[in-house]
GUPA-893265 format. One record per residue (C-alpha): residue in three letters; residue number from 1; x, y, z. Coordinates in pm, 1 decimal. Example, Ala and Ser with C-alpha at 12.3 -4.5 7.8 and 13.67 -1.06 7.14 Angstrom:
REM GUPA-893265
ALA; 1; 1230.0; -450.0; 780.0
SER; 2; 1367.0; -106.0; 714.0
***
This chain:
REM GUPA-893265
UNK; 1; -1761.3; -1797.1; 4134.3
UNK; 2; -2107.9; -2015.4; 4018.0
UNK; 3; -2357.7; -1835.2; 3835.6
UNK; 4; -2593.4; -1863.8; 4136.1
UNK; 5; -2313.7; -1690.9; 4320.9
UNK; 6; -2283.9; -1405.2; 4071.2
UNK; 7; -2652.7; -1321.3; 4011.6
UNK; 8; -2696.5; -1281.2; 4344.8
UNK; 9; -2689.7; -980.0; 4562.4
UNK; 10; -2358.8; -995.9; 4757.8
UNK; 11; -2366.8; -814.0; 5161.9
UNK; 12; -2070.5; -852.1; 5389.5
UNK; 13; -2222.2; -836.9; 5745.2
UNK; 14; -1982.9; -666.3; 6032.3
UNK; 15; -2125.2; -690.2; 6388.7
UNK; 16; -1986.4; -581.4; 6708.8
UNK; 17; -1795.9; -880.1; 6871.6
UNK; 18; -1988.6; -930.2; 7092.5
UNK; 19; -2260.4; -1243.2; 7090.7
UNK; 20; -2579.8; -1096.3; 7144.9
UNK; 21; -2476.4; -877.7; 6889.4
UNK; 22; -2334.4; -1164.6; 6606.7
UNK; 23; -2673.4; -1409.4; 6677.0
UNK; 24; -2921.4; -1115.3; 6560.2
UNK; 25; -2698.8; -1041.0; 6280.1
UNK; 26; -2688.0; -1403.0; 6210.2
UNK; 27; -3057.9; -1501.7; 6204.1
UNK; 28; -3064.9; -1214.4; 5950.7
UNK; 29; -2835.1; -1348.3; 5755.0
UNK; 30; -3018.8; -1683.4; 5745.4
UNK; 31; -3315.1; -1497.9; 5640.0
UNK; 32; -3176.0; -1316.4; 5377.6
UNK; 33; -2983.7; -1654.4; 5207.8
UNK; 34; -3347.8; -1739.9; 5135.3
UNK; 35; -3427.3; -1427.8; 4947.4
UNK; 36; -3140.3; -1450.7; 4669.1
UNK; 37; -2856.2; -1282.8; 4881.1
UNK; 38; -2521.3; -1460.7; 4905.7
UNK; 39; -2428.6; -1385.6; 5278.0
UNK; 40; -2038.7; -1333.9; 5408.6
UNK; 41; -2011.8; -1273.6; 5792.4
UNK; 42; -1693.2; -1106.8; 5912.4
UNK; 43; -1587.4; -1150.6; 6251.7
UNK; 44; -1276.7; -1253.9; 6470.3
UNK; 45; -1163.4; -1616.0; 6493.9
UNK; 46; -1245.4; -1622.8; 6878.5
UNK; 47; -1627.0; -1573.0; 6810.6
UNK; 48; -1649.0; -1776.1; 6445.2
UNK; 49; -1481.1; -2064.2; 6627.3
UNK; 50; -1808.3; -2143.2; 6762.6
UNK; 51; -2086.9; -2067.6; 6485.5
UNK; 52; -1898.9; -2228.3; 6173.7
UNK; 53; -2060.2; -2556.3; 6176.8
UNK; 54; -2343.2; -2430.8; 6227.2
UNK; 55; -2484.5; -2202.1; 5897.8
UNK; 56; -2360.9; -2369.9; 5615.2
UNK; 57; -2556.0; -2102.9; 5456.3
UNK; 58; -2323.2; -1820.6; 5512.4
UNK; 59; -1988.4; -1763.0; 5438.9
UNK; 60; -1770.7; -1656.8; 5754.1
UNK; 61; -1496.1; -1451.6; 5708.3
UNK; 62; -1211.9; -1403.1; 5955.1
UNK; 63; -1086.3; -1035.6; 6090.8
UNK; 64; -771.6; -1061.4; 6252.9
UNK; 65; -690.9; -765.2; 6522.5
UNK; 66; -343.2; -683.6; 6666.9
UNK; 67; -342.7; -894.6; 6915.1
UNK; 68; -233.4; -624.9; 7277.0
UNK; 69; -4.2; -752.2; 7567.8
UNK; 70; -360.9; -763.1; 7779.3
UNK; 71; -526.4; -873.9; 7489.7
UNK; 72; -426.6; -1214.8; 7326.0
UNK; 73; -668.1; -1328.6; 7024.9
UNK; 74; -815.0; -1649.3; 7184.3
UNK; 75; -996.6; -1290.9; 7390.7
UNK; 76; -1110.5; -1121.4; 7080.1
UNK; 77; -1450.6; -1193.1; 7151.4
UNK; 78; -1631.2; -990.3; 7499.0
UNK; 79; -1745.0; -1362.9; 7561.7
UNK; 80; -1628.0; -1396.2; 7931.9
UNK; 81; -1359.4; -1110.4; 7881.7
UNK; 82; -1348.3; -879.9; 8225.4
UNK; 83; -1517.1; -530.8; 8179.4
UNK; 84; -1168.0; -358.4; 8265.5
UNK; 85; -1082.7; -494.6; 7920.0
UNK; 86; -1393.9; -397.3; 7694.8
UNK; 87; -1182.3; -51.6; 7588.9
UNK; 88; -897.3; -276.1; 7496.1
UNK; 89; -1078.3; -460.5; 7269.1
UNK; 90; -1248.0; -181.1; 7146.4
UNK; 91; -888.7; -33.6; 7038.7
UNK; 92; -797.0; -338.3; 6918.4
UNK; 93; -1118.1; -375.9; 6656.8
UNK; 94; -1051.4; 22.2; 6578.4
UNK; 95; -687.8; -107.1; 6463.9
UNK; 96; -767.4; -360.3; 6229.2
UNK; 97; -941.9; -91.1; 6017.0
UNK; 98; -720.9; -171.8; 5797.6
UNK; 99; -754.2; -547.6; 5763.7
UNK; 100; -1143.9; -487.9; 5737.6
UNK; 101; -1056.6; -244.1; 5421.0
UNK; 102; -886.1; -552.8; 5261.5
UNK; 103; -1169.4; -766.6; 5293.0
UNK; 104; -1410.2; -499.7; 5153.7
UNK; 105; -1140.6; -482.7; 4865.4
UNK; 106; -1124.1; -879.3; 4832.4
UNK; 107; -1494.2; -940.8; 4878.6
UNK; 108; -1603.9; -639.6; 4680.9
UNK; 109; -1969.3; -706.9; 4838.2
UNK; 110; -2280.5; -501.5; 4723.8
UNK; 111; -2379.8; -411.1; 5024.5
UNK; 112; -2200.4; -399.6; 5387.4
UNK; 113; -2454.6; -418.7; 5693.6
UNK; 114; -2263.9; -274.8; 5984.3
UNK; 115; -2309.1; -223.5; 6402.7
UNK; 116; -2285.0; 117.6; 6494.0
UNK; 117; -1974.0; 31.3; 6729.6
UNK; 118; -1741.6; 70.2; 6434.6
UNK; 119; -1782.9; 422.3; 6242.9
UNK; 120; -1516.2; 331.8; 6038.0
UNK; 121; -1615.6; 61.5; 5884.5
UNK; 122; -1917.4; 272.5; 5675.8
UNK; 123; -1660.2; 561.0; 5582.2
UNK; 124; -1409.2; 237.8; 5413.4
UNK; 125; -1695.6; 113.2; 5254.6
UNK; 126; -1769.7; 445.9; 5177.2
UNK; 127; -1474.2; 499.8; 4977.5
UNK; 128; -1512.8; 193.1; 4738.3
UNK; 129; -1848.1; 324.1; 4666.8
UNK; 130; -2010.2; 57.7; 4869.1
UNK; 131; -2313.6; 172.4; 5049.7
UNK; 132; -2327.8; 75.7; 5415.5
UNK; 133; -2691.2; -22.8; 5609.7
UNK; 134; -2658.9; 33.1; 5993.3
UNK; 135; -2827.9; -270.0; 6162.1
UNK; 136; -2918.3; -203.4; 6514.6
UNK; 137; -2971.9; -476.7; 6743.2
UNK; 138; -3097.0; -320.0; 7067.1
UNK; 139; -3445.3; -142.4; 7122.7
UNK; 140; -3481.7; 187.6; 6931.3
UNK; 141; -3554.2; 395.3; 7223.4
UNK; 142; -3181.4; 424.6; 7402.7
UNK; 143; -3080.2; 534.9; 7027.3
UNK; 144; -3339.8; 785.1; 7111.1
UNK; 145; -3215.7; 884.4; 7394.6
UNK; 146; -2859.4; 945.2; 7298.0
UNK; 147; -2958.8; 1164.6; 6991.4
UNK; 148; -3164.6; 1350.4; 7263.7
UNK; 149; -2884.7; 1398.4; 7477.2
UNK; 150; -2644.9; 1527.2; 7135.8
UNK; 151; -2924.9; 1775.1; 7094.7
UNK; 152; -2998.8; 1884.5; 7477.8
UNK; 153; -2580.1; 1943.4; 7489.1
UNK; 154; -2554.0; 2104.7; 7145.9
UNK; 155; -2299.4; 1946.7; 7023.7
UNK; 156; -2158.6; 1998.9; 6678.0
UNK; 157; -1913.0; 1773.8; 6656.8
UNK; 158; -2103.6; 1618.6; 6344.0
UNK; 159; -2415.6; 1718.8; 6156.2
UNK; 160; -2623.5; 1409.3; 6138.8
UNK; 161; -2627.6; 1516.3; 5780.6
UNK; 162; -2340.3; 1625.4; 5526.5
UNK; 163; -2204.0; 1522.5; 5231.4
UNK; 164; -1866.8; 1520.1; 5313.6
UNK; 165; -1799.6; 1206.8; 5576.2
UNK; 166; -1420.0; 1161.5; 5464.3
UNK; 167; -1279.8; 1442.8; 5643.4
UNK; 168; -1353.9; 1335.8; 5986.3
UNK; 169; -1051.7; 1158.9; 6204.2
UNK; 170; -1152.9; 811.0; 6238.4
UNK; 171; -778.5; 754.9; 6376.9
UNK; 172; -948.8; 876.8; 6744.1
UNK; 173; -937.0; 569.8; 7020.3
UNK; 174; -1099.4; 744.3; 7224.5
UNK; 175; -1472.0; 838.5; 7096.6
UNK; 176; -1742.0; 801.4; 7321.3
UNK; 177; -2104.1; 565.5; 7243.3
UNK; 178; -2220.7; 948.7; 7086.2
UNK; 179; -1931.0; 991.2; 6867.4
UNK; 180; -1985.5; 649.3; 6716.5
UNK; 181; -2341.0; 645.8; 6663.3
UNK; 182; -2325.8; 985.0; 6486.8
UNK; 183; -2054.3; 927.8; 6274.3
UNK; 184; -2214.4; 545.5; 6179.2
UNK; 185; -2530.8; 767.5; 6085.3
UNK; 186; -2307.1; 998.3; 5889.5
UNK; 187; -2121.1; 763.0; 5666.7
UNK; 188; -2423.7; 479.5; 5607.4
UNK; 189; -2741.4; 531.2; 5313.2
UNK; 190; -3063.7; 652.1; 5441.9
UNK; 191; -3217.7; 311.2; 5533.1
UNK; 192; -3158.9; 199.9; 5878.7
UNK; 193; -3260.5; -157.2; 6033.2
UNK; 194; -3386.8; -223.5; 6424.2
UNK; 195; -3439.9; -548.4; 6551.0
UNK; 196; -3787.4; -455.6; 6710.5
UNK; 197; -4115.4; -447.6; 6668.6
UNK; 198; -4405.6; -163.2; 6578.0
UNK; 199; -4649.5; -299.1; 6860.7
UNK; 200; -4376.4; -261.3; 7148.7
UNK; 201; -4169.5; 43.9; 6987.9
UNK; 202; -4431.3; 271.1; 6747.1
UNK; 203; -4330.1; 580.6; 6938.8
UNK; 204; -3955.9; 545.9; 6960.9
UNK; 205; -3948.8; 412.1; 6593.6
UNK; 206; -4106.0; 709.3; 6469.0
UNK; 207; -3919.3; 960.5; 6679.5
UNK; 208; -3569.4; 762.8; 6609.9
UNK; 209; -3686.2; 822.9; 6216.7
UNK; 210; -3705.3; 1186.3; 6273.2
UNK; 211; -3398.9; 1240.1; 6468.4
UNK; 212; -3162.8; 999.5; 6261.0
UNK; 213; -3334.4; 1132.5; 5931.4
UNK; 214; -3350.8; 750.4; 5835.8
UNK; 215; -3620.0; 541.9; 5660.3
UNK; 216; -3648.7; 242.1; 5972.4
UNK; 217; -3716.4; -124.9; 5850.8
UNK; 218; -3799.0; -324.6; 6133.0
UNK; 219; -3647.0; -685.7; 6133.1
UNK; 220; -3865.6; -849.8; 6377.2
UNK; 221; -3727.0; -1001.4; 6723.6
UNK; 222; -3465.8; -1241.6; 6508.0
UNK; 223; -3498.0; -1526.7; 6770.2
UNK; 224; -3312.3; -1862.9; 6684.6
UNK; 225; -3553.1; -2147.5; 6659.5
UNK; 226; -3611.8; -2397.2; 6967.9
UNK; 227; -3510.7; -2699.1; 6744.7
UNK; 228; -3222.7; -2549.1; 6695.1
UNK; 229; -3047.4; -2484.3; 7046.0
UNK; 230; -2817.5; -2815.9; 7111.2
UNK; 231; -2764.0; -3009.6; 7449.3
UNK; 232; -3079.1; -2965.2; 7616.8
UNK; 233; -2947.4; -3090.1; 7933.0
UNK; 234; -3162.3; -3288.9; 8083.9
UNK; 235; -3090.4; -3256.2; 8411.3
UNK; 236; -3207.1; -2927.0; 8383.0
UNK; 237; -3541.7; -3085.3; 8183.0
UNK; 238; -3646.1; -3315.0; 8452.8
UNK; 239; -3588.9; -3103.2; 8751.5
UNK; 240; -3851.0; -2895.9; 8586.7
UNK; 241; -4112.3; -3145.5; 8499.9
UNK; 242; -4156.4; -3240.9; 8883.3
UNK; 243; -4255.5; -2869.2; 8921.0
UNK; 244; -4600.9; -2695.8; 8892.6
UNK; 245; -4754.1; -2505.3; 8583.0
UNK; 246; -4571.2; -2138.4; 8647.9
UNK; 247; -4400.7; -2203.8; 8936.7
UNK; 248; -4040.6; -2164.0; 8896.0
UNK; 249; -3845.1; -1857.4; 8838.6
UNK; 250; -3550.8; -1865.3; 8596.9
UNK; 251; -3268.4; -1631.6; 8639.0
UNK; 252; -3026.3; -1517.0; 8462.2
UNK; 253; -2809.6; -1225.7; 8362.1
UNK; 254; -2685.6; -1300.9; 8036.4
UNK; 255; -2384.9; -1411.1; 7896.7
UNK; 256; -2138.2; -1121.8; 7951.1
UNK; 257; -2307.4; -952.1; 8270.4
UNK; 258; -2158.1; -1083.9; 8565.2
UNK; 259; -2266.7; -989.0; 8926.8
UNK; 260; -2009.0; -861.7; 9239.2
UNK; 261; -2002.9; -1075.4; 9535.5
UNK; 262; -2180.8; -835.1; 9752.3
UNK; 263; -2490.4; -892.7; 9453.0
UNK; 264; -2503.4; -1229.0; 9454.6
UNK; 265; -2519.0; -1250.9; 9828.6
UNK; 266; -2838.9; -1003.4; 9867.0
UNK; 267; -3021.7; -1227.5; 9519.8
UNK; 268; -2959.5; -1536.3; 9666.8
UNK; 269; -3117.2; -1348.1; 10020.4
UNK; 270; -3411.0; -1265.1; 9839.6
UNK; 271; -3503.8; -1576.3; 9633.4
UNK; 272; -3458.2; -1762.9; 9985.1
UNK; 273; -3699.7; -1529.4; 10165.7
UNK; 274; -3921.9; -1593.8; 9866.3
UNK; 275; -3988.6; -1905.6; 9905.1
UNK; 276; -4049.4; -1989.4; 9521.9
UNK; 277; -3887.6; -2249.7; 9308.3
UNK; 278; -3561.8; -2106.4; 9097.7
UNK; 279; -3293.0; -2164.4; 8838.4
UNK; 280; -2993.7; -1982.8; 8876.1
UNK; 281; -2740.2; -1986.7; 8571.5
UNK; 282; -2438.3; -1842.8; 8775.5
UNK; 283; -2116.7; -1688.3; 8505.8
UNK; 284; -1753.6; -1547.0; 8585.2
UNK; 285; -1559.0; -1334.9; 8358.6
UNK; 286; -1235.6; -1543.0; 8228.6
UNK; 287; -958.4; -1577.1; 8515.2
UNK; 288; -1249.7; -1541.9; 8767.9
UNK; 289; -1431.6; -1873.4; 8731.3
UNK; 290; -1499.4; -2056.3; 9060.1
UNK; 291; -1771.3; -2313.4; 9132.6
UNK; 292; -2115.0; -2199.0; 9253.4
UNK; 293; -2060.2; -2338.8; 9579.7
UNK; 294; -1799.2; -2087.5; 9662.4
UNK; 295; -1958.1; -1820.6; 9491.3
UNK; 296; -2241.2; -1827.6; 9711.6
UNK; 297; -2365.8; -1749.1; 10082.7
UNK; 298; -2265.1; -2058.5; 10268.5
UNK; 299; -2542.3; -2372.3; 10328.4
UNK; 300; -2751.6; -2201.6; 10088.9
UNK; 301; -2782.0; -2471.7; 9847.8
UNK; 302; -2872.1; -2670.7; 10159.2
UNK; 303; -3109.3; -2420.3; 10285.4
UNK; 304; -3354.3; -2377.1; 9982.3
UNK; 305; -3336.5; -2812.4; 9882.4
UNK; 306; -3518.7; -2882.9; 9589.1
UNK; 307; -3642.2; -2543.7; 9564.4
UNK; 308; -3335.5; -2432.5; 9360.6
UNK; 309; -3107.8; -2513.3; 9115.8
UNK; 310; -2828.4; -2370.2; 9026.8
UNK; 311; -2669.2; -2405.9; 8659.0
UNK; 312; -2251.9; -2320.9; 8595.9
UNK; 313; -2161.8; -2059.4; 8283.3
UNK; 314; -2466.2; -2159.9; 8035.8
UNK; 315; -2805.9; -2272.6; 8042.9
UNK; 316; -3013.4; -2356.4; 7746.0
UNK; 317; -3226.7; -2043.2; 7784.4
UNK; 318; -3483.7; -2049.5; 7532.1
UNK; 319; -3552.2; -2440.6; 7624.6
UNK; 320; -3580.0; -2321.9; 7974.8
UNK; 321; -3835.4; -2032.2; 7912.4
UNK; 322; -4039.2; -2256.1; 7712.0
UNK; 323; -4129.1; -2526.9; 7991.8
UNK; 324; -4467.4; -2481.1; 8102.0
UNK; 325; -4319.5; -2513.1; 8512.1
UNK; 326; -4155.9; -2182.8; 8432.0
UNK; 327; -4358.3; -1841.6; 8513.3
UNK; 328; -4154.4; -1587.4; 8574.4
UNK; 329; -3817.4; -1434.5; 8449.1
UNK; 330; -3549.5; -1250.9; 8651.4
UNK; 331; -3270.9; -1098.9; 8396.7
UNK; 332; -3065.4; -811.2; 8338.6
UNK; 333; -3313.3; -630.1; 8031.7
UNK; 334; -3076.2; -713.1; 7762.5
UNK; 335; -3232.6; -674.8; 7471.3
UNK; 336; -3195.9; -1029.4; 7384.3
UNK; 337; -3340.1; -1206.9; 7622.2
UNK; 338; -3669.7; -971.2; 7620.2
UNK; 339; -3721.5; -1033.5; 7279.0
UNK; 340; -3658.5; -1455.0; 7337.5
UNK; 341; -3928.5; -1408.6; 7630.7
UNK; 342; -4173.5; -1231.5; 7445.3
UNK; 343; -4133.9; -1479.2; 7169.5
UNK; 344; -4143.5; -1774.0; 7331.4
UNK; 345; -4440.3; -1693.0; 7619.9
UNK; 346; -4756.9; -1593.8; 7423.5
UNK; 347; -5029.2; -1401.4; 7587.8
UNK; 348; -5225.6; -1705.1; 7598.1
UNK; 349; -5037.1; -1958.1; 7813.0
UNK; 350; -4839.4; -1700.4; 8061.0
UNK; 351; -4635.9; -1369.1; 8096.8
UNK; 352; -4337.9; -1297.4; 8104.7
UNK; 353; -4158.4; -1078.7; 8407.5
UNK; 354; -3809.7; -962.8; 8238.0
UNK; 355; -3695.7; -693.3; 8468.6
***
């Protein structure tokens, strides 16, 4: 280890596998490599295969889960994985605990940062006397919510507070969103990070401080910068500069939201009977994937012309958003994609529609 290495303060960072929950964790971890922190990101091979190259300021660091007879590990990642097999690979991450306590072992960091998805991850920590900072990366309010709805049902299946977290069967597959979030609380330090801001939360951040009796740093929106996103697809670019200022509505669901048959028939109804220019990013779940042709109403790429384009699996989003022909922005509220729309669309060019 280099003496740079060694002076500095070491964090292991352990998001959920999921995407839109590894990019915030990773534009924090860019931020922090600046600030004298030596950065190690643990996630599964499936979801590092396609960030490596691209930080060579933080270290990646490979969890292996038992790979299930439903569940091979080239789908250890909910990137295009059907719903029907989320709880799968929920189990799956809850069965490598002991893998992850190997790595805390091996790494021996200073610090973990940890999603809330994984209680057990704080309690291994935990036990090598390695604190653990819970890093939420949705809005504070639906943590709000579900510490509301603990304390509406009375539950006591764990006091938000106690000094004892080791006691507590972390062997259960089957604990619900509540169970986790409590038990995350239970076993992390008294500092708690949300990827929001004061201006759009103040209420909820305050009330979420109260109820999780954490201190609540606020990281900021934690978008990726627009020099950054690759393969702007031009295509996409010059369809778009043959529009007018605010004219075209971009839609799009995000990566791992995927709409039934019987939805896509009534959106593509209504942006027809709207008459306004679109882009349509249209995704399948693995084993699903068929073109957009079949996947919508028949002649309606014929019936709307020039009017619409639609765009296969991935756009470049933030590019998109950023175009001055764009003025509106159809999505499914993930937390993500507000906080890219809000970043990118001041207050004095145009507004954002994210609903």
């Amino acid at each position: 280890m280099d003496t740079a290495t060694s002076s500095s303060i070491r964090v292991l960072m352990f998001p959920w596998l999921a995407y839109s929950h590894i990019h915030p964790f990773l534009e924090l971890a860019k931020k922090l490599s600046k600030r004298n922190f030596c950065i190690y990101l643990c996630s599964t091979p499936a979801n590092l295969a396609c960030i490596k190259e691209k930080e060579p300021s933080v270290e990646f660091v490979e969890l292996h889960l038992p790979s299930l007879p439903e569940l091979p590990p080239h789908s250890h990642t909910t990137k295009g994985l059907p719903r029907h097999l989320l709880s799968s690979l929920m189990k799956a991450l809850d069965m490598s605990r002991r893998s992850f306590s190997e790595i805390l072992a091996a790494l021996k960091p200073d610090l973990l940062i940890s999603d809330v998805l994984q209680p057990w991850a704080p309690a291994k920590a935990l036990s090598l006397n390695i604190p653990t900072v819970l890093f939420m990366v949705s809005a504070a309010m639906p943590y709000c919510v579900l510490l509301d709805l603990v304390k509406i049902s009375g539950s006591t299946a764990l006091p938000l507070r106690s000094n004892h977290v080791h006691g507590y069967d972390y062997e259960n597959d089957d604990l619900t969103l509540q169970d986790r979030l409590l038990q995350s609380l239970e076993g992390s330090c008294n500092l708690m990070l949300i990827r929001s801001l004061r201006e759009l939360e103040g209420k909820y951040v305050g009330e979420l401080s109260v109820q999780a009796m954490k201190k609540i740093v606020l990281v900021g929106p934690l978008v990726q910068e627009l020099s950054e996103e690759e393969d702007e697809k031009t295509e996409i670019m010059e369809w778009l500069n043959k529009k007018d200022p605010r004219s075209v509505l971009f839609v799009s669901f995000g990566s791992e939201c995927y709409l039934s048959r019987e939805d896509r028939e009534e959106l593509a109804h209504g942006l027809q009977l709207s008459n306004v220019s679109f882009i349509w990013v249209i995704r399948f779940p693995q084993g699903e994937k068929i073109s957009a042709e079949e996947a919508l109403p028949e002649g309606l790429a014929e019936m709307v012309g020039e009017k619409g384009l639609f765009i296969e699996d991935w756009a470049p989003q933030k590019i998109i958003l950023s175009h001055p022909s764009v003025g509106g922005f159809l999505s499914h509220c993930g937390w993500g994609s507000i906080m890219e729309s809000m970043g990118i669309w001041c207050p004095n060019n145009r507004h954002a529609c994210a609903c």
